[in-house]
C-alpha positions in Angstrom: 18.5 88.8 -89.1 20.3 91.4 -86.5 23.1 90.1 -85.9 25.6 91.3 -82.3 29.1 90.7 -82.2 29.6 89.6 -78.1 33.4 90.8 -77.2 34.6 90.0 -74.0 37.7 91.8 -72.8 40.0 91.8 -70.1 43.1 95.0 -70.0 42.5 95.0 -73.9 42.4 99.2 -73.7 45.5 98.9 -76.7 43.5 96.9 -78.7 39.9 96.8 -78.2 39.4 99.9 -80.2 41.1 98.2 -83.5 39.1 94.7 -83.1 36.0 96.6 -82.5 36.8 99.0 -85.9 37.4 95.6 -87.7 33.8 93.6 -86.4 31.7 96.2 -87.1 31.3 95.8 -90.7 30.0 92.5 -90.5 27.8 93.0 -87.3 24.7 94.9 -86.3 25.6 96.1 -82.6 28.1 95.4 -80.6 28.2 94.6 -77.1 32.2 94.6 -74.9 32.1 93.2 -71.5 34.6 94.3 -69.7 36.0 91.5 -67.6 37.4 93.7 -64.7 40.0 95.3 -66.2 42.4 97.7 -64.4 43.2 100.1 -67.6 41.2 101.6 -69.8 39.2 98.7 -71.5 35.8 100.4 -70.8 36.5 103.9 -72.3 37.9 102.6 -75.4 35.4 100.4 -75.9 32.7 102.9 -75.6 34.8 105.3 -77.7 34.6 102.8 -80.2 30.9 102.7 -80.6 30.3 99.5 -78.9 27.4 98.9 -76.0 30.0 98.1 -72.7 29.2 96.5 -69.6 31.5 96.1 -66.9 32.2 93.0 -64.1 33.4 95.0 -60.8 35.9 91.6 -60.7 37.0 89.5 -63.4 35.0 86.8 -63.5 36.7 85.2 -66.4 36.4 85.0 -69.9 33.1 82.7 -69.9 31.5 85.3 -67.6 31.9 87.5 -70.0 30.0 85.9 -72.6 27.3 84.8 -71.0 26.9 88.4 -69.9 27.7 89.9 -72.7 24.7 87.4 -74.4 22.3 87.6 -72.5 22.5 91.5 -73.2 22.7 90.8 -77.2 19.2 88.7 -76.5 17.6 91.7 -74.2 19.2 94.3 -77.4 17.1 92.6 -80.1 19.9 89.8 -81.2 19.2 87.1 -83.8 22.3 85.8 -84.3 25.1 86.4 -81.6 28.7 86.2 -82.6 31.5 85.0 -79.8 34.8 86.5 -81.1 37.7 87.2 -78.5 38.9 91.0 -78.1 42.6 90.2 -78.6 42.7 89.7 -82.3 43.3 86.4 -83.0 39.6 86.1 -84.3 39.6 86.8 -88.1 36.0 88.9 -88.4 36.0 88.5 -91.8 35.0 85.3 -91.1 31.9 86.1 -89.3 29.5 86.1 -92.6 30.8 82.2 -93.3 29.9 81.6 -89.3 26.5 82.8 -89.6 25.4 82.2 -93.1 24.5 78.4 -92.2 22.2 79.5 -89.4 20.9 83.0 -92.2 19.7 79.1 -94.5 18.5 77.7 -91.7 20.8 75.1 -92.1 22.1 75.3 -88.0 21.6 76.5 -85.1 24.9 76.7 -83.5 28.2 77.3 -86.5 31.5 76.8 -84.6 34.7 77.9 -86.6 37.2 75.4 -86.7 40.9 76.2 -86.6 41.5 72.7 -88.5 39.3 72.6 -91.6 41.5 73.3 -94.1 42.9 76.5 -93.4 46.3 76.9 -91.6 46.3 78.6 -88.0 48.9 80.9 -88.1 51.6 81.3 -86.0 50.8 77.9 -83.9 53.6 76.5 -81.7 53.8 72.9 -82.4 52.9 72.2 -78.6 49.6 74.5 -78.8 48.8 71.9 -81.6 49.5 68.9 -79.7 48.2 69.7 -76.7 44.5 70.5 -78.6 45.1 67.2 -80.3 45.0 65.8 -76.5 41.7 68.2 -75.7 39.8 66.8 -78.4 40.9 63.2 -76.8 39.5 63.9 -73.7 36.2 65.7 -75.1 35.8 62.9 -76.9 36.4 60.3 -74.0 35.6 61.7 -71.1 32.9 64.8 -72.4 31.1 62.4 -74.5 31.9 65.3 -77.3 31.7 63.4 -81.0 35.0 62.6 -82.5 33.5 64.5 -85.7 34.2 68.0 -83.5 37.8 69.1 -84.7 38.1 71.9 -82.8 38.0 71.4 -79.3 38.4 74.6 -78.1 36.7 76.7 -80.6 36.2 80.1 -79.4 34.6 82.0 -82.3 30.8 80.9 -82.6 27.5 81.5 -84.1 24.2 81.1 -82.0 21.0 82.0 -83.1 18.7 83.4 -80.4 17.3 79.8 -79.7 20.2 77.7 -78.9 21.7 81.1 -77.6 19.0 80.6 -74.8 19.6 76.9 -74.6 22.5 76.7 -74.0 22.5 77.4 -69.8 26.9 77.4 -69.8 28.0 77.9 -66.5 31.7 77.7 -66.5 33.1 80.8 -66.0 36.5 80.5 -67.2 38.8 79.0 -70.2 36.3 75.9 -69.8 33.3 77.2 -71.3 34.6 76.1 -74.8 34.4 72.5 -74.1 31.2 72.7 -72.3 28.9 74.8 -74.8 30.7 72.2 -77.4 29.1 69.6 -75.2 25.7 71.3 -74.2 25.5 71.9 -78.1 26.3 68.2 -79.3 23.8 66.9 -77.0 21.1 69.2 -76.9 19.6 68.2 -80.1 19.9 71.5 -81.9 21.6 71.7 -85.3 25.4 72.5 -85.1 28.1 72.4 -87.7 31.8 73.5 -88.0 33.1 76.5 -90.7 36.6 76.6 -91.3 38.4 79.6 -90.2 41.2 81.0 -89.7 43.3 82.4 -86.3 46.2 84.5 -85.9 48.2 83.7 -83.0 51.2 86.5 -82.0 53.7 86.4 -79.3 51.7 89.4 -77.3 48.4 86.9 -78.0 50.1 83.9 -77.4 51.4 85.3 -73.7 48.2 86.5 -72.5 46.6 83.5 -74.1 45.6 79.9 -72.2 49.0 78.6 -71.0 50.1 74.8 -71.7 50.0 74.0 -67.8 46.1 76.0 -68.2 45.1 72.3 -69.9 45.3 70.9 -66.4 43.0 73.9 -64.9 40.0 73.4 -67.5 39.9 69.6 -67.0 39.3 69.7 -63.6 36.5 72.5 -63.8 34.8 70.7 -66.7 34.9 67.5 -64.3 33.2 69.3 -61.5 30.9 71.1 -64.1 29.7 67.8 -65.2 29.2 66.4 -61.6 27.6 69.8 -60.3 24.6 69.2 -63.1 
């Protein structure tokens, strides 16, 4: 199985270069989308080895993905690997994300943040407020309570569900709805435990507490717009 790494990246030119160095081992091809960026994302990423693409605006980070897919599909992809450009993403996790779908065991792997292994560097009110988002995917998103990680932003597809799975939100809120197209599209999913590294530089550029507000409102119109 070929498997593609999809990285997409937004003024990440001081980093995108290390987290490309550190995914490559575990991947087949790479593809970086860069999400508008006003530095030098794009050159770096190319300078890195890795297939780039460019949004003219930034579309947001779940633009970037399903760009940034759809080319791993057109490249030849069999498995395609979500992992965010900042560093947070452990890649040496990749191999225990798409082993299950190597045994044809699932379709879809999402790595869970709460399985056992400790996030580190988690504020306490990061934790609470993803105990709340796994509340309301459960409640109001119809997502089973059996999902621990309601935000999970380092995934496994195989090209199947990678085709399925029509997301349309462009921004933070594509991590609840793919968990939601996935849990209720009858294709195999599990969770892997991994492990994130959160940073003060990560943490600032990261989702912001009050950010919680802004993805509940675009799921809601998601759900009423299908």
């Amino acid at each position: 199985m070929r498997v593609f790494a999809v990285i997409p990246a937004l003024n990440e030119a001081s980093r995108i270069g290390e987290t490309i160095q550190k995914v490559r081992p575990f991947v087949d091809g790479l593809v970086v989308v860069d999400d508008g960026s006003e530095d030098a994302t794009s050159a770096a990423a190319k300078e890195a080895g890795a297939v780039v693409l460019r949004h003219a605006l930034n579309r947001g980070q779940g633009a970037g993905l399903r760009t940034g897919t759809e080319a791993a599909l057109r490249l030849g992809a069999d498995v395609i690997v979500h992992i965010d450009a900042d560093g947070q993403h452990d890649p040496s996790f990749i191999p225990t994300l798409v082993q299950p779908i190597r045994g044809g065991q699932a379709d879809v792997v999402f790595g869970s943040r709460f399985l056992g292994l400790k996030p580190q560097g988690m504020p306490l009110s990061r934790r609470v407020l993803l105990l709340a988002a796994r509340n309301f995917n459960t409640l109001a998103m119809g997502i089973p309570r059996t999902v621990t990680d309601p935000q999970s932003g380092l995934r496994a597809l195989n090209s199947e569900a990678a085709r399925r799975l029509d997301f349309r939100q462009d921004r933070m809120a594509h991590c609840s709805e793919i968990l939601r197209l996935a849990t209720r599209s009858g294709l195999r999913w599990r969770e892997v435990p991994v492990v994130v590294r959160y940073s003060s530089d990560t943490l600032a550029k990261g989702n912001q507490n009050l950010d919680a507000f802004k993805i509940t409102w675009q799921l809601l119109l998601g759900m009423f717009d299908r």
